[in-house]
Backbone as CSV, one residue per row, in Angstrom:
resi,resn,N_x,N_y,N_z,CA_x,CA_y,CA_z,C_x,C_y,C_z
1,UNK,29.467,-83.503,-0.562,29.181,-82.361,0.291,28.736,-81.205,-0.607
2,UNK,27.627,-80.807,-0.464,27.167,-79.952,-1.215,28.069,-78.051,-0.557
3,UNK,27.624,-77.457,-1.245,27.913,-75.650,-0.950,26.978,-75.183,-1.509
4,UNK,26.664,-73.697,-0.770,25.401,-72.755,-0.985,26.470,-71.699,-0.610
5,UNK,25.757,-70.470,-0.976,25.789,-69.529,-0.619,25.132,-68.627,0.143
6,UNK,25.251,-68.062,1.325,24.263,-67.034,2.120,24.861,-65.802,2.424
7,UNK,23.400,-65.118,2.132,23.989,-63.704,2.522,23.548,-63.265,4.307
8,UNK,24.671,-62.576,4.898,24.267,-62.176,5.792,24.629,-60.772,6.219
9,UNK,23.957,-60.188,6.806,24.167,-58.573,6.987,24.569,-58.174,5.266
10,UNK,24.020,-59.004,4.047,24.334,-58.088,3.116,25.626,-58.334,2.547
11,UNK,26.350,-59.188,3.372,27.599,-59.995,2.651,27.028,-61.184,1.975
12,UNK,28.315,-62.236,0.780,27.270,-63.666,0.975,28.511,-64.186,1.414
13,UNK,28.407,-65.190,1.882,28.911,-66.527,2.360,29.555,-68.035,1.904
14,UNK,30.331,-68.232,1.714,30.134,-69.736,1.151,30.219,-70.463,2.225
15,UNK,28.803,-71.858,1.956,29.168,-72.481,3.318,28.820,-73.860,2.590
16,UNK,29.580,-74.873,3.464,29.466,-76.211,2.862,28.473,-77.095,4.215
17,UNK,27.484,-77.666,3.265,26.587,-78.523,4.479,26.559,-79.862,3.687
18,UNK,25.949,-81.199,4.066,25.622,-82.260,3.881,24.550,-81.935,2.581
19,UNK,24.510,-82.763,1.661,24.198,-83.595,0.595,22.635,-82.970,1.330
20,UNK,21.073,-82.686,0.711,20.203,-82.599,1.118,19.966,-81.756,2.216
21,UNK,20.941,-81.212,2.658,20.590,-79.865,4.207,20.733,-78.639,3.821
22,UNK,20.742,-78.409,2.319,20.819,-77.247,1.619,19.616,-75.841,1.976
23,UNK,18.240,-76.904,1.813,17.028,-75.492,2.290,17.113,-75.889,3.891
24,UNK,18.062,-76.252,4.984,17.512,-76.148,6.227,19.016,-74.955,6.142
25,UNK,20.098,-75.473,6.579,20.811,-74.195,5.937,20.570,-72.940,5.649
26,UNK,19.774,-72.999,4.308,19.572,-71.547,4.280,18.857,-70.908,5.184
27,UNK,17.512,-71.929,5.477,16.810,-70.947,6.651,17.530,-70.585,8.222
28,UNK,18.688,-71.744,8.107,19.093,-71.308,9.217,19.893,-70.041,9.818
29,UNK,20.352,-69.442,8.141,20.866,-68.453,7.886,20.114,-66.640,7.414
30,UNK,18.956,-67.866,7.107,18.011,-66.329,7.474,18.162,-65.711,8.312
31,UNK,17.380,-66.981,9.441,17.401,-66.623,10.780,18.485,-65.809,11.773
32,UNK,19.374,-65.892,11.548,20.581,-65.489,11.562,20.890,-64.020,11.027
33,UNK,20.846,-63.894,9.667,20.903,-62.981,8.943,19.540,-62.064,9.733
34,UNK,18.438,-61.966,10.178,17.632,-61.018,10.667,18.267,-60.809,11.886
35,UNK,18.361,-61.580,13.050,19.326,-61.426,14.237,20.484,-60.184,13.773
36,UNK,21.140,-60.487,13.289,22.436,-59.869,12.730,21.762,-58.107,12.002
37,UNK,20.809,-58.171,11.387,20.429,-56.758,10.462,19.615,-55.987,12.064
38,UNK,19.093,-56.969,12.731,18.193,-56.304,13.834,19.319,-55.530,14.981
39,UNK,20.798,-56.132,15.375,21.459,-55.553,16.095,22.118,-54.394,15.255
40,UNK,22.471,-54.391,13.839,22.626,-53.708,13.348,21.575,-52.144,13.593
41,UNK,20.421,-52.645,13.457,19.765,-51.384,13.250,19.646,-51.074,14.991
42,UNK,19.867,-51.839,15.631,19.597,-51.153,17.100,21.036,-50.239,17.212
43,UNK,21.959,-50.667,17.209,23.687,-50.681,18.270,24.509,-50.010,16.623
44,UNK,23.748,-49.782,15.265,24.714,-49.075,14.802,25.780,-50.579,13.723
45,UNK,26.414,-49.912,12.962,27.157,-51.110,12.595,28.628,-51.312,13.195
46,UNK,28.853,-52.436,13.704,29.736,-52.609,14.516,31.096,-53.306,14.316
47,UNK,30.862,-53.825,12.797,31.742,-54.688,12.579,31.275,-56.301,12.604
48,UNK,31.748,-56.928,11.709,30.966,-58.523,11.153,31.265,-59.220,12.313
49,UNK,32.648,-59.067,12.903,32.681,-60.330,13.845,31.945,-59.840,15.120
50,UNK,31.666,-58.369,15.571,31.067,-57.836,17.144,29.533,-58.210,16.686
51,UNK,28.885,-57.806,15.316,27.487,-58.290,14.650,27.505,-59.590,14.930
52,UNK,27.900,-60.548,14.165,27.662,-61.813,14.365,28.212,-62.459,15.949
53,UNK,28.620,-61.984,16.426,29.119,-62.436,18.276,27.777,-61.871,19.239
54,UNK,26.921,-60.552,18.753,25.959,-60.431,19.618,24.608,-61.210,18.782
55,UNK,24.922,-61.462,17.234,23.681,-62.499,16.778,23.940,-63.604,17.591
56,UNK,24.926,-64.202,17.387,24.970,-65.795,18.386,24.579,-66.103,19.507
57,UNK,24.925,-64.569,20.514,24.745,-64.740,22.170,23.329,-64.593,22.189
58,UNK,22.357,-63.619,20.920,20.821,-63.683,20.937,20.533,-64.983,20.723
59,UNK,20.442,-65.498,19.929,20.692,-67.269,19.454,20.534,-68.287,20.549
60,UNK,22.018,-67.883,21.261,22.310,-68.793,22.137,21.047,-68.532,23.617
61,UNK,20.976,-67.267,23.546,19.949,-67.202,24.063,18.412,-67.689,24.680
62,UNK,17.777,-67.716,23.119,16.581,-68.055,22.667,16.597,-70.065,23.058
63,UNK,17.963,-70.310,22.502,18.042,-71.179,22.727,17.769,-72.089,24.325
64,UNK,18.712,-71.690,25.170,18.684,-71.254,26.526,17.036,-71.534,27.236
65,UNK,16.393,-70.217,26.782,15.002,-69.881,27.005,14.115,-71.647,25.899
66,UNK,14.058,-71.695,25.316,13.656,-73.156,24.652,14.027,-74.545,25.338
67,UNK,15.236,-74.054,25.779,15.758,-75.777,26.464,14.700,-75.403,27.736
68,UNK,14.573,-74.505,28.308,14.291,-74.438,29.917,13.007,-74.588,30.214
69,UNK,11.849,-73.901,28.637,10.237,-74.359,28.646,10.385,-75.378,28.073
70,UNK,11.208,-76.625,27.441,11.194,-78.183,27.057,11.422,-78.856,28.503
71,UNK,12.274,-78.305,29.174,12.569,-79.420,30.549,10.940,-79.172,31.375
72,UNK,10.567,-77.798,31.306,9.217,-77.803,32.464,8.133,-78.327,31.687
73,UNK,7.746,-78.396,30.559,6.977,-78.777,30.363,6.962,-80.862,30.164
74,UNK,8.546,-81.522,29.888,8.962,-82.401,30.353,8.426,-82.834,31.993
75,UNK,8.631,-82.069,32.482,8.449,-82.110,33.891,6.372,-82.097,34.585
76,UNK,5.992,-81.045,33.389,4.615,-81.143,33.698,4.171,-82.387,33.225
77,UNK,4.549,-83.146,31.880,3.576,-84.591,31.176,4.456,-85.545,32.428
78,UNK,5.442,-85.584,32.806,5.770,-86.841,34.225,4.800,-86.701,34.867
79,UNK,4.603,-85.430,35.963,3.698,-85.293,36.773,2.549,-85.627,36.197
80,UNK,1.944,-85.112,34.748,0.448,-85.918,34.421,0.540,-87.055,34.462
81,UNK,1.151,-87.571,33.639,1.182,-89.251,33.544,1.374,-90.240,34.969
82,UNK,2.240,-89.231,35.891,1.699,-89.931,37.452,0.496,-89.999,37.619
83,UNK,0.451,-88.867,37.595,-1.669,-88.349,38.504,-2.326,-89.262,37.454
84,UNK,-2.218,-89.542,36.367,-3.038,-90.320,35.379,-2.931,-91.993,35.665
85,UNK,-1.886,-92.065,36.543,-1.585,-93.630,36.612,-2.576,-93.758,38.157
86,UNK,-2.466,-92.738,38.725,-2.850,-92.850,39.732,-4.346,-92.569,39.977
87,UNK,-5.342,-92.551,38.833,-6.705,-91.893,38.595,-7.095,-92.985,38.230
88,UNK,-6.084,-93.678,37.486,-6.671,-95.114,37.226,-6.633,-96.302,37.569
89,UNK,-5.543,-96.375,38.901,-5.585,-97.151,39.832,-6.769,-96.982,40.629
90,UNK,-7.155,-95.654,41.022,-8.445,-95.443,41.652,-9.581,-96.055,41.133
91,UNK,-9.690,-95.549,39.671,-10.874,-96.506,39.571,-10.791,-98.197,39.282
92,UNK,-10.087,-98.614,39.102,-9.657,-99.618,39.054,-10.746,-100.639,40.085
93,UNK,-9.874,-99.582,41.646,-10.585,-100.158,42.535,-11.797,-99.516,42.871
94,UNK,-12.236,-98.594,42.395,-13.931,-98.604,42.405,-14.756,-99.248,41.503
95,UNK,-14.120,-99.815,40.585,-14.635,-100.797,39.949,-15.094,-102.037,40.346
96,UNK,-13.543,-102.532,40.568,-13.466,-103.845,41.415,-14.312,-103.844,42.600
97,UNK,-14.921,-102.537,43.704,-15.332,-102.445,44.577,-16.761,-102.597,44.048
98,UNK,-17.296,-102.327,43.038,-18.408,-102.036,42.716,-18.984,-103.742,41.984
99,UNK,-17.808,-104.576,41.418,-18.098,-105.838,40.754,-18.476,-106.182,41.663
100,UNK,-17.628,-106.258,43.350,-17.616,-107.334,44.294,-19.555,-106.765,45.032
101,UNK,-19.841,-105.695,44.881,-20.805,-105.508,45.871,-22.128,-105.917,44.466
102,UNK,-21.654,-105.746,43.280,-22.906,-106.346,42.670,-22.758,-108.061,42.359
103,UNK,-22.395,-108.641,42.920,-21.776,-109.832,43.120,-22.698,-110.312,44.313
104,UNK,-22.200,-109.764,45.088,-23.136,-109.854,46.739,-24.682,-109.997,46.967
105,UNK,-24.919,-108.388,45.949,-26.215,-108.392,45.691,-27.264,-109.324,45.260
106,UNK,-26.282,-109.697,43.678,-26.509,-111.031,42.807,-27.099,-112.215,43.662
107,UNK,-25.969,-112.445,44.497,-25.837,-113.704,45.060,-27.116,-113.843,46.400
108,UNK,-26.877,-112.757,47.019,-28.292,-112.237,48.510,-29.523,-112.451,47.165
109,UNK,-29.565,-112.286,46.163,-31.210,-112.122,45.793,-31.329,-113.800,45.094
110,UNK,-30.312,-114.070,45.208,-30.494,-115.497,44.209,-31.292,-116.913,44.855
């Protein structure tokens, strides 16, 4: 188990992650760490645990807002991939409609 260190709001951190999750980690703590300096500079300093409790609920947030454009847009490729199954059943049979009448033709001129 590896350990890093991060700073956040200007403190650092010790935090222990998996063997190789060292640079996702840190960025995840960037990310974090700007959340955290941005409520700071709005609301004043408030204290690490009220800072980091309104970074998380932004977080949890964003998050929130991400799950909800993954399900609709989930929801838009179903609906394509219907209408797409169903565009090509159509031609399918305008195809087939079109073999059988040049078939006919074929056959009337033969």
């Amino acid at each position: 188990m590896a350990q890093i260190n991060v700073d956040v709001n200007g403190r650092p951190y010790a935090v222990g992650c998996e063997d190789g999750q060292e640079a996702h980690l840190q960025e995840l703590a960037r990310m974090f760490d700007q959340q955290v300096r941005q409520i700071s500079q709005d609301m004043g300093q408030l204290g690490d645990t009220r800072l980091f409790l309104m970074g998380a609920l932004l977080l949890a947030d964003e998050l929130y807002d991400a799950r909800a454009r993954l399900a609709a847009l989930q929801a838009e490729v179903s609906r394509l991939q219907g209408e797409r199954s169903r565009v090509e059943t159509r031609a399918v049979h305008a195809l087939e409609g079109a073999a059988a009448r040049i078939e006919k033709l074929a056959s009337e001129g033969a």
